[in-house]
MINU-127653 format. One line per field, with one value per residue: x, y, z of N, C-alpha, C in turn; residue number from 1. Coordinates in steps of 0.2 Angstrom, whole numbers. Layout:
n_u [X  ...]
n_v [Y  ...]
n_w [Z  ...]
ca_u [X  ...]
ca_v [Y  ...]
ca_w [Z  ...]
c_u [X  ...]
c_v [Y  ...]
c_w [Z  ...]
mipa [NUM  ...]
end
This chain:
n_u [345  356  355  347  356  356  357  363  374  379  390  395  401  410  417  424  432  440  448  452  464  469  477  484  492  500  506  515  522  529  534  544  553  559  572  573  574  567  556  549  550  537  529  524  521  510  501  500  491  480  475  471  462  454  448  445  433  426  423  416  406  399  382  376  363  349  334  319  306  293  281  267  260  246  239  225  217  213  212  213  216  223  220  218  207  201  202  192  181  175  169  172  181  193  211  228  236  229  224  236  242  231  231  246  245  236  242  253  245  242  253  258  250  254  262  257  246  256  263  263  248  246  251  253  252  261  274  273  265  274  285  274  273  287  287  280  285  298  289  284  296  303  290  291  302  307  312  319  330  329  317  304  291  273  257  242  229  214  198  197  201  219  231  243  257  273  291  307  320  324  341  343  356  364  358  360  358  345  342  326  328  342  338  329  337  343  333  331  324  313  298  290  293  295  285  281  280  280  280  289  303  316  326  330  345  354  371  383  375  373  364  360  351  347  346  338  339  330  331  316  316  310  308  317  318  332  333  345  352  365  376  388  383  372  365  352  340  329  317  309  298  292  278  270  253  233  218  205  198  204  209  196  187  176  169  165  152  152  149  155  159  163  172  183  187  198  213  223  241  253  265  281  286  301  309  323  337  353  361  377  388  400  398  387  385  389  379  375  368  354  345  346  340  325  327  326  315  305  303  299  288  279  280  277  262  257  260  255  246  237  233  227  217  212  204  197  187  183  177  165  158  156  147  137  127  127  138  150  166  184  198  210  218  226  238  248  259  274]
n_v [487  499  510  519  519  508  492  487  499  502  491  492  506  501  491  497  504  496  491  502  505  493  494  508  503  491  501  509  499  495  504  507  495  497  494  480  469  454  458  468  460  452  457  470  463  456  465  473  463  462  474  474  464  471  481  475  469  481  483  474  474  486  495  498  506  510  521  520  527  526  533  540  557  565  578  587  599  612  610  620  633  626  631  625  609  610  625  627  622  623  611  601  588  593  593  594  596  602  612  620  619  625  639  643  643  653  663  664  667  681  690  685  679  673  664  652  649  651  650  642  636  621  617  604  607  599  602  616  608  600  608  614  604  601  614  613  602  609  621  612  608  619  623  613  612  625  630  621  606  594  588  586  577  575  570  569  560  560  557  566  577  581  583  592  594  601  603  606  596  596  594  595  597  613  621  624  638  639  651  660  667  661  647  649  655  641  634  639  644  638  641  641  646  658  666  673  665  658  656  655  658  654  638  627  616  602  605  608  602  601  607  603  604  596  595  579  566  552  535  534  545  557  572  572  581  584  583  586  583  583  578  573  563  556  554  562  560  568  565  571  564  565  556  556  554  559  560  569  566  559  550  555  551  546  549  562  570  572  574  565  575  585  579  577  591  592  590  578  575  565  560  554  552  551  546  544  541  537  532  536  524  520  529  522  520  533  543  554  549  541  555  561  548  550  565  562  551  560  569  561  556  570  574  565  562  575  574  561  549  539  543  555  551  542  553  557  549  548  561  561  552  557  567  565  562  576  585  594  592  593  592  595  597  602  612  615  624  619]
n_w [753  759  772  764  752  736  737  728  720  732  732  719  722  732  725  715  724  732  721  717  730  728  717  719  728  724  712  724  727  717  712  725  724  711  704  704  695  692  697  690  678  681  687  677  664  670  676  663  655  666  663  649  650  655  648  638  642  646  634  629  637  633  626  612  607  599  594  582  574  562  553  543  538  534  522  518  506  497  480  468  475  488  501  518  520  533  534  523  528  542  550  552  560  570  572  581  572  560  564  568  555  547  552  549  536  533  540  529  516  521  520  508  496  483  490  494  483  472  458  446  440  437  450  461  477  485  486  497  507  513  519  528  535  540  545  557  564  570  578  587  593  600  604  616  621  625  636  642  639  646  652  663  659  660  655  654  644  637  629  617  621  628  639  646  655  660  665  670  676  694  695  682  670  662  649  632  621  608  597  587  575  572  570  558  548  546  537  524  511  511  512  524  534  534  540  555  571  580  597  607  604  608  609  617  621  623  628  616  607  589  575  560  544  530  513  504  490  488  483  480  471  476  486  501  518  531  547  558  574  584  597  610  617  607  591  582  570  560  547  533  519  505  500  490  484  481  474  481  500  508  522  526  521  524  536  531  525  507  492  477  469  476  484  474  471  481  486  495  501  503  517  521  538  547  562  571  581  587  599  607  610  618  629  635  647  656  669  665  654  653  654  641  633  639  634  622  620  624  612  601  606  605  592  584  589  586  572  563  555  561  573  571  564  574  584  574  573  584  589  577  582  594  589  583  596  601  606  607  602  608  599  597  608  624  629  645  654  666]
ca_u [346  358  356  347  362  352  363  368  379  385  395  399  408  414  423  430  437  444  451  459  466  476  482  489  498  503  511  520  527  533  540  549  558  558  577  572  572  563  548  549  547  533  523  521  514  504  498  499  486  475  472  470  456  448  445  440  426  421  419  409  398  394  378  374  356  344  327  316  298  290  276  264  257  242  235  220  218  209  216  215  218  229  220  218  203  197  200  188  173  174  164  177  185  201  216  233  240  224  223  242  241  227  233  252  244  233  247  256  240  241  258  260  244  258  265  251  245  262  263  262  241  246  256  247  256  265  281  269  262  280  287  271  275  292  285  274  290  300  286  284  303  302  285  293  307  309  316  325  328  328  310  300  284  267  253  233  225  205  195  197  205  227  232  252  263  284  299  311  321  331  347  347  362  363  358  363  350  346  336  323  333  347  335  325  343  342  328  333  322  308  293  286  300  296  281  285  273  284  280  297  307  322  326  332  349  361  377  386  373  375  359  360  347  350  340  343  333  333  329  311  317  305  311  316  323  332  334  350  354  371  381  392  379  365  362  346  338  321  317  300  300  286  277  262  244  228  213  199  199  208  207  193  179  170  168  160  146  154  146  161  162  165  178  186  190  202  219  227  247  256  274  284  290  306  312  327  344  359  366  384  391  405  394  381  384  387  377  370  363  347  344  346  334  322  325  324  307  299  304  297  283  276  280  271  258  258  257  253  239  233  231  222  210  206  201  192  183  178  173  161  154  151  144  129  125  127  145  156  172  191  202  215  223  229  244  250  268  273]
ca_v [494  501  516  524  516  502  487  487  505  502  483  496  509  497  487  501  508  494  491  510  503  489  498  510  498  489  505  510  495  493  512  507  489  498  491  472  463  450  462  471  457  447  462  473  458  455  473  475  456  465  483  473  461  475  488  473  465  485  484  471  478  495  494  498  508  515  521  521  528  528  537  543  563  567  585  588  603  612  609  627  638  626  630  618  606  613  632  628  618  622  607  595  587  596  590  600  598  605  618  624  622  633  645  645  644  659  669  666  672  687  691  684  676  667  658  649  647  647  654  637  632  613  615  602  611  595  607  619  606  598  617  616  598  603  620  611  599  614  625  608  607  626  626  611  612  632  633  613  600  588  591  579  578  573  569  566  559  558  558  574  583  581  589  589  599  600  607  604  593  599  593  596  603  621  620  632  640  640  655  658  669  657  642  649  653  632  631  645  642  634  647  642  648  667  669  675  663  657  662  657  662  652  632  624  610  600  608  608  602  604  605  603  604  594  591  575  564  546  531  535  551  562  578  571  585  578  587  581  585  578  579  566  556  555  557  560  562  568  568  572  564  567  550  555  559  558  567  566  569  553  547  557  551  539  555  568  568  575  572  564  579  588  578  579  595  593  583  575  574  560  562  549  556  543  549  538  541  531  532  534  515  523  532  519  516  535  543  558  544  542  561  560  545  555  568  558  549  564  573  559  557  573  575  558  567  582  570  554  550  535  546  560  545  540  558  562  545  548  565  559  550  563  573  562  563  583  584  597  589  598  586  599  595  608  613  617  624  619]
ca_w [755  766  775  760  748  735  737  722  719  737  727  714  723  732  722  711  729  733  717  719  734  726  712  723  733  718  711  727  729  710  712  729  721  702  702  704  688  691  698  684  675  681  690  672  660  676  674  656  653  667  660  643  651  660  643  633  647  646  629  627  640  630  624  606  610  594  594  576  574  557  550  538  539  525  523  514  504  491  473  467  482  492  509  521  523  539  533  522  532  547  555  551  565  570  576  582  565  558  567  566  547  544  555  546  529  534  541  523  512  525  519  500  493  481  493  496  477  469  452  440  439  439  456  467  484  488  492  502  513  515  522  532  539  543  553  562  568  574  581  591  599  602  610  621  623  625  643  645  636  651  654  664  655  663  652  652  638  637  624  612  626  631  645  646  660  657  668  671  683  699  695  675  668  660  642  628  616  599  594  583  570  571  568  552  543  543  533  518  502  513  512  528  540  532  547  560  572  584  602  612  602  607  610  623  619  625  629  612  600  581  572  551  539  524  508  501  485  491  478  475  468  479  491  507  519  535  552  563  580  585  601  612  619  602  585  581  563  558  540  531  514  501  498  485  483  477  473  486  506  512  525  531  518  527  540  529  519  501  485  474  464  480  484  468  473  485  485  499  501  510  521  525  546  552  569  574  585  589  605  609  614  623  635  637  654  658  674  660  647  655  651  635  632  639  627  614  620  624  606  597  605  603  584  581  592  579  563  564  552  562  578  569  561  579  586  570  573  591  586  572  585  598  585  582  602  599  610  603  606  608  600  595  613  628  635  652  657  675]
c_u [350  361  353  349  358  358  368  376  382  391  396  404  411  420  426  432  441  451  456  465  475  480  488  494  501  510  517  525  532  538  547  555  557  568  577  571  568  555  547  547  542  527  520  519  507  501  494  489  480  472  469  462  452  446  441  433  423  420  415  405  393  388  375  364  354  335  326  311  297  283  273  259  252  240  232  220  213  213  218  218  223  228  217  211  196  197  194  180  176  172  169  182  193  206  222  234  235  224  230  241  237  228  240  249  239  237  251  251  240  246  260  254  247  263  262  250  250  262  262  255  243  252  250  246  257  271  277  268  268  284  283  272  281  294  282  279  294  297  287  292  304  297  288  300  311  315  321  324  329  322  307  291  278  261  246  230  218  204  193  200  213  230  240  256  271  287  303  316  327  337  348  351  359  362  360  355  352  341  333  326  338  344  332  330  343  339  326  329  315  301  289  289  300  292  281  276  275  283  286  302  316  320  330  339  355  367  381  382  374  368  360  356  350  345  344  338  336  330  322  311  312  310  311  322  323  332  338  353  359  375  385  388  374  366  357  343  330  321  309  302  293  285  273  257  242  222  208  200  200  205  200  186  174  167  162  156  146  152  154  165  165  174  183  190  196  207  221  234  250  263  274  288  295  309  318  333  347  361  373  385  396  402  387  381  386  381  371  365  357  341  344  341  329  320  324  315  304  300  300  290  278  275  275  264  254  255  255  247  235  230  227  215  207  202  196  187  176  173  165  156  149  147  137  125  127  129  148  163  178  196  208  221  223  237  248  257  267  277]
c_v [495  507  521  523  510  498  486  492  503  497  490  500  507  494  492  505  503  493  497  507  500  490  503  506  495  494  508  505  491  500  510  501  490  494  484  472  460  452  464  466  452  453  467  468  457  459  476  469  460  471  479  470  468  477  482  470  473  485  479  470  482  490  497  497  514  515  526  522  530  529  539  550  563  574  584  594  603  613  618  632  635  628  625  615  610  620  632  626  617  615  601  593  590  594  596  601  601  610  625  625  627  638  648  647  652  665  669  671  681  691  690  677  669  662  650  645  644  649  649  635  625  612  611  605  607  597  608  616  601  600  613  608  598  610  616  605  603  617  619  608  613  625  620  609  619  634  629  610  593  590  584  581  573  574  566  566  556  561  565  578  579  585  588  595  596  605  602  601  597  602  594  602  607  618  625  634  641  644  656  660  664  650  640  650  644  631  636  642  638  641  648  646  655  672  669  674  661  659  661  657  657  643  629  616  609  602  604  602  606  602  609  602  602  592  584  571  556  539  531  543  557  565  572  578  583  582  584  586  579  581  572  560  551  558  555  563  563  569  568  570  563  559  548  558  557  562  565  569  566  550  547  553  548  544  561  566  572  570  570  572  584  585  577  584  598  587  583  571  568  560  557  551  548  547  541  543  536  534  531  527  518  526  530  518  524  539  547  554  542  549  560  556  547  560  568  555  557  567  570  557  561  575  570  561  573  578  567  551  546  538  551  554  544  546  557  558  547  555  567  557  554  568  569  561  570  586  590  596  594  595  592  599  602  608  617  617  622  625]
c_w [761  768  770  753  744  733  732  718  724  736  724  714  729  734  718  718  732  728  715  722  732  723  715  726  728  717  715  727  723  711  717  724  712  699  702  698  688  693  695  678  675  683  682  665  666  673  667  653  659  665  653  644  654  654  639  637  647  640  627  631  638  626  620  607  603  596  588  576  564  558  544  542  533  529  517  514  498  485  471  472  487  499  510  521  528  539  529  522  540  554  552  556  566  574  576  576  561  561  567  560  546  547  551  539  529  536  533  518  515  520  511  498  488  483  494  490  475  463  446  443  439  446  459  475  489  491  496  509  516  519  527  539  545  550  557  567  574  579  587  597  600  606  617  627  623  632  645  640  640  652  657  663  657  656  653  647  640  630  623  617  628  635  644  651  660  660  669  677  688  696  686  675  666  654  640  625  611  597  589  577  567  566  561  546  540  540  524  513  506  516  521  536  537  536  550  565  580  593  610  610  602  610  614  620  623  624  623  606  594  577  563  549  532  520  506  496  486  483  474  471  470  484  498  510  527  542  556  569  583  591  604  614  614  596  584  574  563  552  541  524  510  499  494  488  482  479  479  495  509  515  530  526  522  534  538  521  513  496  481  469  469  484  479  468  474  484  493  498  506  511  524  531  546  555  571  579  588  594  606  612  618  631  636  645  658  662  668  654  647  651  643  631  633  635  621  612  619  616  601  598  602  595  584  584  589  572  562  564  559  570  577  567  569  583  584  571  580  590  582  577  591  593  584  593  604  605  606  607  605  606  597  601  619  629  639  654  665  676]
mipa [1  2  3  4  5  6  7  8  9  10  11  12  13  14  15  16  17  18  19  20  21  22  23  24  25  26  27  28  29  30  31  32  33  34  35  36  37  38  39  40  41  42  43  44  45  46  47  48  49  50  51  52  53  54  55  56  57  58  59  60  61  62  63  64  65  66  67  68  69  70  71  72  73  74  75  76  77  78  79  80  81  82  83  84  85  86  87  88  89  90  91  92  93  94  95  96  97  98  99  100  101  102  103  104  105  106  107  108  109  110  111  112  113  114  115  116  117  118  119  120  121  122  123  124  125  126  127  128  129  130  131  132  133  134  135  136  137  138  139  140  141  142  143  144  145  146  147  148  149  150  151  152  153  154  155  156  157  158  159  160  161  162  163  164  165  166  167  168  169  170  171  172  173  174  175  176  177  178  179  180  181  182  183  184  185  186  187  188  189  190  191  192  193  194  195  196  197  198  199  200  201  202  203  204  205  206  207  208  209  210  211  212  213  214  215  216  217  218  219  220  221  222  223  224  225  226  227  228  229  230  231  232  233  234  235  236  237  238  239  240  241  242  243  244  245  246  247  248  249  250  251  252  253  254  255  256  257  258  259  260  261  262  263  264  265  266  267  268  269  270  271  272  273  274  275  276  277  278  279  280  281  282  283  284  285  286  287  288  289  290  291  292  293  294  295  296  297  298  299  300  301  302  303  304  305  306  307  308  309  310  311  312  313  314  315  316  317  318  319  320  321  322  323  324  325  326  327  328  329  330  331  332  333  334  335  336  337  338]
end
């Protein structure tokens, strides 16, 4: 450390000021004797062999940087009606995702009863709860990312309860905004972007993101649709891809005390979430590319946070258990703006 300076940047600028240096001396001294032959001809191979070694020792510097999270989502539902689980038994352990869902499915019945249903009696409401997988992503990068997308994000996890506070840092640059209007046009033909639920309205992004919604049908021939967020430093893709079913309450049986023909009932849906992004290799060694990884961590945490069965299974676990020592747990989370 010197004076402040960590030893290491102080070598860094340095050497690229000394290396200014020479180059400049270099150049005057090739400008003043540019009529020399012979220094014209030994000083610009010189020149030409180091600029050539310098680009390729930077490229096999850059640093080819991804990050991949896979997932499974289930929602339980009732076969007929298509509400959720926990709309219709309250004492069912509930988690964020439970608690948003019945909430979205209960503002659509508000508004069109067949949204909900659907018009064909053999609909399972595999789409339905696909839409609703996909709100409950957005809501998520909206409710976090509404004011920055540098946010530094602080987290306390305890049992049934998460606490979490997020602003923004000093020095983050200016973001653009992507509002909610603009955001729901990306989701045309998806029923669950018709409720108006939303409560900041606008999204916080890095200076000249491009976000595209794409359907796409991948080799098991079920719906995947993918969400892409692309600028200079990241592409980042989120899809949700329908993965099946079956009749019953999933993951939750061994939780609630349902007679078979009770769960019979109800079906449960399963989505395959994959969250990745590839990082620019060119601008791996960029000051801003820090920022970025962070907005990448944070984004994907909190989805996986949102849907990620195996995280709902341990709530609803802990849950179960405070319910027999007669605890009424909070596991649906909090959270707190700084």
């Amino acid at each position: 450390m010197i004076e402040g300076i960590p030893i290491l940047t102080f070598l860094k600028y340095s050497l690229a000021i000394i290396f200014c240096l020479i180059f400049i001396a270099t150049f005057v001294l090739l400008y003043l004797n540019r009529s020399s032959d012979k220094i014209l001809l030994t000083v610009l191979p010189a020149l030409v062999l180091g600029a050539t070694a310098a680009l390729i020792t930077m490229i096999f510097t850059l640093q080819e940087d991804t990050q991949k999270i896979e997932f499974s989502a289930f929602f339980t539902y009732d076969k007929t009606s298509h509400l959720s689980l926990w709309s219709t038994n309250s004492s069912v352990p509930m988690s964020e995702q439970d608690w948003a869902t019945a909430y979205l499915i209960q503002e659509m019945m508000k508004k069109n009863p067949s949204l909900v249903k659907g018009t064909d009696p053999n609909d399972l409401g595999m789409a339905l709860y696909k839409d609703v997988a996909l709100r409950i992503i957005v809501e998520t990068l909206f409710q976090y990312f509404g004011l920055h997308w540098d946010i530094n994000l602080k987290k306390l996890s305890m049992p049934f309860q998460n606490t979490a506070r997020y602003g923004s840092f000093p020095d983050s640059p200016q973001p653009e905004f992507l509002s909610w209007g603009d955001a729901k046009k990306l989701f045309d033909g998806h029923t669950t972007f018709d409720i108006e639920i939303t409560t900041t309205g606008k999204l916080a992004l890095p200076q000249g993101t491009r976000l595209v919604v794409s359907e796409d049908t991948p080799s098991h021939d079920l719906p995947c649709t993918t969400i892409s967020l692309t600028n200079r430093f990241v592409t980042v893709k989120i899809s949700v891809a329908t993965s099946g079913g079956s009749q019953g309450v999933g993951y939750l049986a061994p939780l609630l005390p349902y007679t078979d023909e009770q769960k019979s009932s109800y079906w449960t849906s399963q989505y395959l979430i994959n969250l990745s992004a590839e990082f620019n290799p060119l601008r791996s060694g960029n000051p801003d590319m820090p920022r970025y990884k962070r907005w990448v961590s944070n984004m994907f945490e909190e989805i996986e946070n949102r849907l990620d069965v195996r995280r709902h299974w341990e709530r609803a676990r802990e849950a179960a258990l405070l319910k027999q020592f007669h605890v009424s747990p909070n596991i649906s989370g909090e959270r707190a703006k700084q």
